[in-house]
FIMAR-581646 format. One record per residue (C-alpha): x, y, z; residue in three letters. Coordinates in pm, whole numbers, plus 50000, padded with zeros to 5 digits. Example, Ala and Ser with C-alpha at 12.3 -4.5 7.8 and 13.67 -1.06 7.14 Angstrom:
BEGIN
512304955050780ALA 513674989450714SER 
//
This chain:
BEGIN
500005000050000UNK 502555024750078UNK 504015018849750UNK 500535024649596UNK 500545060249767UNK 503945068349694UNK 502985058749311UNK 499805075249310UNK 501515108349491UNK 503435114149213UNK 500975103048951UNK 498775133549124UNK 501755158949093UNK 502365151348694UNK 498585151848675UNK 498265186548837UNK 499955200248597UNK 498055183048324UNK 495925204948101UNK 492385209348321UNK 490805188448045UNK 493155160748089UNK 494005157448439UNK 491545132048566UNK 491635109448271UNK 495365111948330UNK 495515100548658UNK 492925067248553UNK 495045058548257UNK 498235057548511UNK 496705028048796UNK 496375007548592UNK 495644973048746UNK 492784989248998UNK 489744994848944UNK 488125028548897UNK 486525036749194UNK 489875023449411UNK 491715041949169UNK 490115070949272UNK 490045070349584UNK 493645064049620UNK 494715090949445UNK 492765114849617UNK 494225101649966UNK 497445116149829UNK 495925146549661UNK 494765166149923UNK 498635171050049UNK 499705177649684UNK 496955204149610UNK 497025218049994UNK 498585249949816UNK 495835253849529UNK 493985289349627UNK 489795285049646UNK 487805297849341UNK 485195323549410UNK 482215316449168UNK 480245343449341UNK 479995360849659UNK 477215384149558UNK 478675420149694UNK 478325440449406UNK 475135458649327UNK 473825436849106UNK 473815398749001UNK 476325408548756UNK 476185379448464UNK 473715360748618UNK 470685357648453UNK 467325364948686UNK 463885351448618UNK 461015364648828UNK 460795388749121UNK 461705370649432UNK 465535380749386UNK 465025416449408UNK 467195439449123UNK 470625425749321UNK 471915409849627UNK 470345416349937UNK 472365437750249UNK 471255409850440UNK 467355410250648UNK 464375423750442UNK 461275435250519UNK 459115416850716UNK 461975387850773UNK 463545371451050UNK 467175388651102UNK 469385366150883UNK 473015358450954UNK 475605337250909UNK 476575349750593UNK 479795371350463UNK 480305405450400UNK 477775432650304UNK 475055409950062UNK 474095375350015UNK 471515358249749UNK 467565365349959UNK 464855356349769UNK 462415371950035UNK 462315398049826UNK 457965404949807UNK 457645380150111UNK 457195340950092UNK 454585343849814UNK 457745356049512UNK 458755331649338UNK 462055336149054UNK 465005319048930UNK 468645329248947UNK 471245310548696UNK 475265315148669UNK 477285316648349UNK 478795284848280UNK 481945278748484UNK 484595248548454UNK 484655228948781UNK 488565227748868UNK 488435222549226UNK 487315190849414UNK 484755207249632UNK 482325237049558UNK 481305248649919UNK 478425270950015UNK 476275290950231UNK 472865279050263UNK 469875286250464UNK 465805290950402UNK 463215267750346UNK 463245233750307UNK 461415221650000UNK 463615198349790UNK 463345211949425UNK 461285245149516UNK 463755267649737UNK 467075251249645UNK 470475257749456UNK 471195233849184UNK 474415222649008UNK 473725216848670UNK 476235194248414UNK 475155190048049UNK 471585204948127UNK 471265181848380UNK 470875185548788UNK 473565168548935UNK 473625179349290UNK 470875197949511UNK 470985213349856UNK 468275231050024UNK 467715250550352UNK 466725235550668UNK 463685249750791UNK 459965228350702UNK 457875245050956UNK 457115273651153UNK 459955287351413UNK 463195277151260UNK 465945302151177UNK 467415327150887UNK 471305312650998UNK 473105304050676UNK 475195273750710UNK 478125262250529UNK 477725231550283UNK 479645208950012UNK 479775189349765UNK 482335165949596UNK 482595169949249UNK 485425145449182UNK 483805127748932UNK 482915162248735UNK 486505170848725UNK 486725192548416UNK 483705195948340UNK 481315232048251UNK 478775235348487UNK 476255259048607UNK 474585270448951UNK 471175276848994UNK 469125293849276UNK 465355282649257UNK 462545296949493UNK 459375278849373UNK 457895278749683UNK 455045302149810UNK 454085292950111UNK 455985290550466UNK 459645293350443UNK 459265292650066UNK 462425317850023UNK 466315307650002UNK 469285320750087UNK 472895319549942UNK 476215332049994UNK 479435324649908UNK 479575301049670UNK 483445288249648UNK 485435255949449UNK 487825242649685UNK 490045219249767UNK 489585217950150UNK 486785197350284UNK 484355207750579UNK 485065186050908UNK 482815159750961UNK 479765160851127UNK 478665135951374UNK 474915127651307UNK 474405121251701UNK 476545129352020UNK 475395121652346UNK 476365126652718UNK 474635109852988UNK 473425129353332UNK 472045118853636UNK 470075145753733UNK 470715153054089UNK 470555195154054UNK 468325216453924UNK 470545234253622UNK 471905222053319UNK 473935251953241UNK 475285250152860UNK 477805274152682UNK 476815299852386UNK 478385316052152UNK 476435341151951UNK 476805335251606UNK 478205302351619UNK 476495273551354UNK 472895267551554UNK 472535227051679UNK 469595211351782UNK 469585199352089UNK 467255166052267UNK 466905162352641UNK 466235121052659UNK 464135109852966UNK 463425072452937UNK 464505075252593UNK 461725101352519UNK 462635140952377UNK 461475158452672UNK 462945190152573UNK 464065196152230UNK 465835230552090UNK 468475250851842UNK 471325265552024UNK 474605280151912UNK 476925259252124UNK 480315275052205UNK 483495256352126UNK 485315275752351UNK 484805304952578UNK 481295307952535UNK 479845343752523UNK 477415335352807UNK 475535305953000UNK 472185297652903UNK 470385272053133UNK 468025245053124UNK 465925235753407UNK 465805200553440UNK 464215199853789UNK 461095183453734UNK 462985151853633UNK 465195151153899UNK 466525119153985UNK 466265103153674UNK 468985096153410UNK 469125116553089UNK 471045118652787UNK 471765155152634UNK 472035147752242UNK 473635173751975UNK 472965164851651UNK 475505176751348UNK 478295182351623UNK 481875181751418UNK 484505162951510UNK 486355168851794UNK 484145193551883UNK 484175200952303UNK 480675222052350UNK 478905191452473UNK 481565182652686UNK 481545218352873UNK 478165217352964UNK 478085217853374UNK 475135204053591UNK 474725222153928UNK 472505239054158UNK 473325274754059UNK 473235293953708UNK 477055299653539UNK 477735337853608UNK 474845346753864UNK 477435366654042UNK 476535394953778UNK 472915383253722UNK 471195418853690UNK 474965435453749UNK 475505439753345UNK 476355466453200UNK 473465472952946UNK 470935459053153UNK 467595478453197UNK 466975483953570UNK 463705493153615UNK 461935474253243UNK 461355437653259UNK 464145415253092UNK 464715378753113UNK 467815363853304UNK 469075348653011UNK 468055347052622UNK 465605364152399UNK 461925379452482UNK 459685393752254UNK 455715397252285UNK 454295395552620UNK 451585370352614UNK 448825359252893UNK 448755395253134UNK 446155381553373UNK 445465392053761UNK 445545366853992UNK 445365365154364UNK 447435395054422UNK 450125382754118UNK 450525402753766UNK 451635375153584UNK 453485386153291UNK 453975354553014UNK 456435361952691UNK 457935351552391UNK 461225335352487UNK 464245319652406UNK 466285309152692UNK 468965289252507UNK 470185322352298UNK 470415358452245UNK 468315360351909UNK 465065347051828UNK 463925312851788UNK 462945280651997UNK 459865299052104UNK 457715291352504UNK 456405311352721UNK 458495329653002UNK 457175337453329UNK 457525362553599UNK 455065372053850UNK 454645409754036UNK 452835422654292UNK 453495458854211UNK 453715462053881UNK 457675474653908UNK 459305442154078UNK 458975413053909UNK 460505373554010UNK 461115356153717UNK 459625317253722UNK 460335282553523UNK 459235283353159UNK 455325278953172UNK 454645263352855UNK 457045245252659UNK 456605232152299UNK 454655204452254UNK 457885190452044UNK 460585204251846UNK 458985230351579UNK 455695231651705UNK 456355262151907UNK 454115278652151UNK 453465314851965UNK 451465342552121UNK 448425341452325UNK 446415357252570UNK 445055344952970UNK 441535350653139UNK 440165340453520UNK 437435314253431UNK 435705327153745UNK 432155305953675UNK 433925272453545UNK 432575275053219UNK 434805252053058UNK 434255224053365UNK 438355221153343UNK 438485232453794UNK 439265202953975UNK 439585220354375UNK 438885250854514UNK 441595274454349UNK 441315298954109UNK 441045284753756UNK 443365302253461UNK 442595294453098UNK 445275304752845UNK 445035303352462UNK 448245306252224UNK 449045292151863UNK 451345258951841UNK 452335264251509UNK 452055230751469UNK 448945225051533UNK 446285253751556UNK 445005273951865UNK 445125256252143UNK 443705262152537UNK 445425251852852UNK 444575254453238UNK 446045258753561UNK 444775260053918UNK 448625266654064UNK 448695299153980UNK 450095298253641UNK 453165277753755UNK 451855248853558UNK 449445243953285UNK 447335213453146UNK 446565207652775UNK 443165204052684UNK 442355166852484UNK 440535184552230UNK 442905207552084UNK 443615223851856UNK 440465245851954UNK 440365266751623UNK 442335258251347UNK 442805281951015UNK 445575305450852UNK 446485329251139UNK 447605327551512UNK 447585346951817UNK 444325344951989UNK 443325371952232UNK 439955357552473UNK 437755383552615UNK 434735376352831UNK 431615391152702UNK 429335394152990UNK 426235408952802UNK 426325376552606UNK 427705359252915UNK 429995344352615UNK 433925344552528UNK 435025360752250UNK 438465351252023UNK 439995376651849UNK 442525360051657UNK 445055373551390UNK 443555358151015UNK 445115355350672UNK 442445352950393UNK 443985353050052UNK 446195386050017UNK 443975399950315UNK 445415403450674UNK 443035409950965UNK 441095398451269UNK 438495368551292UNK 436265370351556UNK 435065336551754UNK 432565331452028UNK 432165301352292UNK 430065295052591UNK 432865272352762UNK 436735279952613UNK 435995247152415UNK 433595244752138UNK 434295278451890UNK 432235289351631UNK 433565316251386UNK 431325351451388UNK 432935376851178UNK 436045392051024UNK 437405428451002UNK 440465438450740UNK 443565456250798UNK 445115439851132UNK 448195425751167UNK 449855401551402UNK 448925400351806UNK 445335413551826UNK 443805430652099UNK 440355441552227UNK 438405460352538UNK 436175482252647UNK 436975520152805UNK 435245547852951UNK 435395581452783UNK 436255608153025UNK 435665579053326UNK 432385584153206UNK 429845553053329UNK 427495556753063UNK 429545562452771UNK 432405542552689UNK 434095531252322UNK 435555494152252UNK 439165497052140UNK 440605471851878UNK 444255471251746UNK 446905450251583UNK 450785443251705UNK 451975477751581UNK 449325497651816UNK 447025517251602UNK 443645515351705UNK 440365517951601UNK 437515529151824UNK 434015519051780UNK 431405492551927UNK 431125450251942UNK 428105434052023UNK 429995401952125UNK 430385387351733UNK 431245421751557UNK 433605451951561UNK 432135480351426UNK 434815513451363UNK 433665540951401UNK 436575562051221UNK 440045553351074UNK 442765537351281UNK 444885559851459UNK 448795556451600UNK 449155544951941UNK 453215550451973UNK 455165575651769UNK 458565555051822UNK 460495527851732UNK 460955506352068UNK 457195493552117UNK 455175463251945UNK 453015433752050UNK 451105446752366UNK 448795435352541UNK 446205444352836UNK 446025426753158UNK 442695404453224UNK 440565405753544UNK 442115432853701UNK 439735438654011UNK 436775463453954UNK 437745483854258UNK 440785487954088UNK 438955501653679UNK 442485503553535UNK 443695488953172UNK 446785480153247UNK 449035479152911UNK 452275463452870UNK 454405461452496UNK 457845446652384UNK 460165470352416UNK 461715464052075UNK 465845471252075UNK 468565447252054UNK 470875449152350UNK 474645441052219UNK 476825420652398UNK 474365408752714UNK 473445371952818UNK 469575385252725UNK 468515407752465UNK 464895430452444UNK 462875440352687UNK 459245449352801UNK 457955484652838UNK 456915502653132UNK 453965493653230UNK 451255521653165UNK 447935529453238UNK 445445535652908UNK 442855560652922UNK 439955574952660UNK 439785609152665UNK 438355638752477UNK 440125659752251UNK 439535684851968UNK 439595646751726UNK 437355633951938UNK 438065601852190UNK 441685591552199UNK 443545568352366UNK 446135580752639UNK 449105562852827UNK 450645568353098UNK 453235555353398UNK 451405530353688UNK 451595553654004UNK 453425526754114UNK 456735535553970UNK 456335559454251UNK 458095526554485UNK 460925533854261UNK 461405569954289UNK 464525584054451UNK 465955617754548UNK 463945646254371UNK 465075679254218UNK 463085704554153UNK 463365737853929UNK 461565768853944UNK 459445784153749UNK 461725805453559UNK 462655821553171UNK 464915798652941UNK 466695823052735UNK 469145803752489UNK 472715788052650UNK 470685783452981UNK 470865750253140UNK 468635746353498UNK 469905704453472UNK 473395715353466UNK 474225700453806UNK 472875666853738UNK 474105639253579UNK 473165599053599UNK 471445571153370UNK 468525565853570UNK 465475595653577UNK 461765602553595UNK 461955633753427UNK 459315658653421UNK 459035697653285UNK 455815722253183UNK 457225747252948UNK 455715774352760UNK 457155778452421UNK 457515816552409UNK 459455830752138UNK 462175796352122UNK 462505780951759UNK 462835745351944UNK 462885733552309UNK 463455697952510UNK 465595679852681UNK 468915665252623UNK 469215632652846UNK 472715618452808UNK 473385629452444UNK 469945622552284UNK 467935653952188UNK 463685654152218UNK 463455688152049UNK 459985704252043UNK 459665723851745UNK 456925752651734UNK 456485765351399UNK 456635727951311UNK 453945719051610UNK 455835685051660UNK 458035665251875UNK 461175647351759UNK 463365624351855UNK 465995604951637UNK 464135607851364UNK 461085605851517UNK 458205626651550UNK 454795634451640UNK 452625665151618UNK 452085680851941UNK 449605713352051UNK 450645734452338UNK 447755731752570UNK 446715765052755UNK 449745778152606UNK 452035747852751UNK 453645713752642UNK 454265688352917UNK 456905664952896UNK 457565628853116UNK 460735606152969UNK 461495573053178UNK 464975568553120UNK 466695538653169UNK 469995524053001UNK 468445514252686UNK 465705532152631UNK 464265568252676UNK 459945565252728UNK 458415598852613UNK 455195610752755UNK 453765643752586UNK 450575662252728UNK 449495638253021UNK 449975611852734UNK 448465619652442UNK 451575611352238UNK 453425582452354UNK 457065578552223UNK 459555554152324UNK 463135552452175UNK 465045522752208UNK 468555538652233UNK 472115529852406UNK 473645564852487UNK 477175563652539UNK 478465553852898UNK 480355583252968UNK 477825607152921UNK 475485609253180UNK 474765648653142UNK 470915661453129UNK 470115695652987UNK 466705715752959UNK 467015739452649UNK 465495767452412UNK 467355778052074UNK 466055804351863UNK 464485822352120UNK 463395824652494UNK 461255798152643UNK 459525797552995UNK 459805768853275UNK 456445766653438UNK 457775739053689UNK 460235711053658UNK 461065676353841UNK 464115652753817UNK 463515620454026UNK 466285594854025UNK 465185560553977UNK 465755531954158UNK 466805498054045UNK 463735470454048UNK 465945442254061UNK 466985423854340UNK 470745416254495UNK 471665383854290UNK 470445354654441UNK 469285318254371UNK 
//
């Protein structure tokens, strides 16, 4: 044998040098005596030292402007290469540089083509970037010899959830040595995931280390924590917790290799005692994330739990991993339970459950065990909404406590109702679901007590159309479909408000994820508007939110609280919720509209207060010049005099009222805004990533997801242009909400 190599190594030197034409039909005419398939694979034992040198072939890497000489069919490929997430997408990544091959371009429903000039294949691998959905033939990129498809690869996601990671693949084109050949990029596809995405496409002579199809490590689980090593960014691996040889829990995470850029954790304490197996699937070889993850009784890195840096200290954020829409507010027996989107195995979206955390106050909040967990791997539990079956109308109480009935979308499945008597802690699946089952998700339940019936209002897709379907049932069971109302997207909500705190006269308020709401009347099956929609937040950091349920009648208030949209770089969590606020109808010169505004029980967090007098602003003045910090409950009145533009300046970020304009701005943001008796009143919550903006006892509602730089902690009050006038003025220092780490 080692006379075969030797032979064969120089056979593969004289052959690299070969015309390209030539060079694999010299290297079979030259073993003679084997047969082809040995002969092959002999040589190329040898060849991968002898071509080590060979530099990699770009065939495209799709950073220019356009596709260049690449012929486009359709409208799913957009006029070039993408700069990387478009509209309406899940934030992609994992590919290079500034574009990449997206055919998201018009959404899931564009469908086009995108073929290469002929090439010659010269190289014994052509590696690429892949990622998108996963329909074989319909979102894929083809190799084509002679006319003819002779390799395929397609992304990996087939259902909702999943991810927009691009991940490196291969293929060996030894027996095409030589050969022209052509790539194409096919999106066919029009429903879910029917997009691909490309990047990079190289000829090589370096293969990708192999993966390992399973790796396991077996646990006896005698702690509560399986803590496990991330690394943002790194290639995403699903990963099985086996009980009894069973997927009890089931998830993507980025696994670090080395030091990982946080701990995520996995609470394994309901199956304490019992021996598990923690399975990676694709792992490489060699690869030592598996082998790093630590079982214990404490989370990796508490020491700094609510210490970091960037994190928000009086806004709701997870310990670890992603949150997005809060789901489920319901009152309970003196708890605020506050459900959300999470992901507690990584900073950026995906594996989505429902996070819990419980308050008493609105402003304190202790963060529980994951309430509902995915029914299995892809069938994630999506948004929902909680109520207080207070008469047992769906006969699911079994003792005395108080019975809560939640409703989300498993996107596997359909809409789907659960239970718990434990205060939320746990939650039973009904036998009959899916409850409702259609194109849409996100079902918001209401009790209808004219009708003594519940209502769900439940985001709908018919056709092109996006809106709201309307259902009605007399026990959270049997649902029968009412009525349907256009022009609603995503996470729907609905209730009823006074106008003025009037008792007699009172609007029903109906809105989509992005806020703007319609006012107008429901007679327990129908919304009727009674004008156009109107904006509900004038900034960027708000989406998703939701009103608590059952909030006692000697208490009257609708309680809102939204995702506080704004990644937070370089934490072991990312996003946050807003502020909790207090909604409001009241009249205006439009007629009813909605206001927001701060629970008084921020008030728990309130520190030392400074106060200014009422006093003339000329320009270069600054009454805030003494101050400086990144926590506040700011407050001024200010009459606009003569001043061009007046505000605040909290740390380096400007909210500029301008008069002649009549609006308020801030980073590109802005919102029209009439002095009232001749005054504007401002409120901004600030904490360290976000400013909340509260104009005219909140009339316009603006929050800013922003990161001001950590050495400036300066706050001014200004006028430019002209002289303003401070009718009063109130700086509170906030407290921090969260409590000394402690397990």
């Amino acid at each position: 044998m080692k006379q075969l190599l030797n032979h064969t190594s120089g056979i593969c030197s004289q052959a690299l040098g070969a015309p390209n034409d030539g060079a694999w039909e010299y290297v079979l005419g030259h073993t003679a005596g084997l047969s082809r398939a040995l002969a092959i694979s002999c040589v190329l034992a040898t060849a991968t030292a002898a071509v080590a040198g060979r530099e990699d072939q770009v065939v495209a890497d799709f950073e220019g402007p356009t596709y260049g000489a690449w012929k486009v069919e359709g409208t799913a490929f957009g006029p070039g290469p993408a700069r990387g997430t478009l509209p309406g997408q899940m934030a992609v990544a994992g590919f290079l540089g500034g574009g990449l091959v997206n055919s998201f371009h018009g959404g899931d429903g564009a469908t086009g083509r995108l073929t290469s000039p002929p090439f010659r294949i010269e190289r014994r691998y052509l590696r690429f970037l892949i990622g998108g959905g996963k329909h074989p033939g319909r979102t894929c990129i083809n190799l084509l010899v002679d006319g003819m498809t002779v390799r395929t690869a397609t992304g990996p996601n087939d259902r909702p959830g999943g991810s927009e990671l691009l991940e490196a693949a291969e293929w060996d084109l030894a027996d095409l040595a030589g050969k022209s050949a052509v790539i194409e990029i096919v999106d066919q596809a029009t429903g879910g995931w029917g997009h691909v995405n490309v990047d990079q496409v190289v000829q090589t002579d370096r293969k990708l280390p192999a993966l390992r199809v399973d790796v396991t490590r077996t646990f006896r689980l005698r702690h509560r924590y399986l803590n496990l090593p991330v690394k943002t960014g790194a290639p995403k691996r699903r990963m099985s917790l086996l009980i009894d040889g069973r997927a009890a829990r089931e998830f993507d995470i980025e696994l670090a290799e080395g030091e990982p850029d946080f701990w995520a954790f996995l609470d394994v304490s309901g199956f304490r005692g019992k021996e598990a197996q923690l399975k990676v699937d694709r792992l490489p070889e060699g690869a030592a994330g598996l082998d790093n993850v630590v079982h214990g009784d404490a989370l990796h890195g508490a020491e700094e739990l609510y210490r970091e840096p960037l994190r928000p200290q009086f806004h709701f954020t997870s310990r670890r991993g992603w949150l997005n829409d809060p789901n489920g507010l319901v009152y309970s027996r003196g708890e605020y339970h506050l459900f959300y989107q999470h992901n507690p195995y990584g900073w950026g979206w995906g594996n989505m459950q429902w996070g819990h955390a419980v308050s008493k106050d609105l402003v304190r909040w202790r963060e529980l065990p994951v309430a509902i967990y995915p029914k299995e791997y892809g069938d994630w539990a999506f948004s929902g909404s909680a109520v207080i079956d207070r008469d047992n109308t769906s006969g699911f109480r079994q003792s005395a406590g108080e019975l809560i009935v939640a409703s989300y979308t498993s996107t596997g499945r359909g809409e789907c109702i659960v239970y718990s008597q434990d205060g939320g802690r746990t939650f039973t699946e009904y036998a009959g679901n899916p409850v409702v089952k259609h194109q849409g998700r996100d079902p918001r339940l209401v009790w209808y007590g004219p009708g003594r019936h519940w209502v769900m209002a439940v985001y709908d897709e018919q056709g092109t159309h996006r809106g709201i379907a309307f259902y009605t049932s007399p026990d959270l069971r049997e649902w029968q479909r009412r009525s349907w109302i256009d022009g609603y997207f995503e996470c729907p909500e609905l209730f009823e408000l006074p106008v003025d705190r009037s008792r007699t006269n009172s609007r029903w308020v109906l809105y989509g994820a992005d806020g703007s709401y319609a006012l107008g009347k429901f007679d327990g099956k129908t919304f009727t508007p009674e004008g156009p929609k109107q904006p509900a937040s004038f900034g960027d950091c708000f989406y998703a939110s939701q009103v608590y349920s059952d909030v006692p009648p000697s208490d009257g208030r609708r309680i809102r609280i939204g995702w506080g949209r704004g990644d937070i770089p370089g934490m072991p969590f990312n996003q946050m919720m807003n502020f909790p606020v207090e909604l409001s109808l009241r009249t205006t010169d439009q007629g009813p509209r909605l206001f927001a505004w701060p629970v008084k029980e921020i008030s728990a967090l309130h520190g030392r207060l400074h106060e200014i007098k009422a006093a003339s602003l000329p320009p270069g003045a600054n009454p805030f010049s003494g101050l400086s910090g990144e926590l506040w409950d700011i407050g001024v009145e200010l009459d606009p005099g003569t001043a061009a533009e007046t505000g605040l300046s909290i740390r380096g970020v400007p909210i500029i009222y301008r008069r002649a304009e009549g609006r308020l701005v801030c980073r590109g943001h802005s919102a029209p805004l009439k002095p009232v008796e001749g005054t504007i009143r401002l409120r901004v919550l600030v904490d360290r990533t976000s400013l909340e903006i509260f104009a005219n006892d909140g009339r316009v509602y603006m929050p800013i997801a922003v990161i001001p730089k950590p050495e400036d902690r300066s706050l001014q009050l200004f006028a430019r242009g002209g002289t303003a006038h401070i009718r009063s003025g109130a700086v509170i220092e906030m407290k921090p909400a969260w409590p000394r780490p402690r397990e």
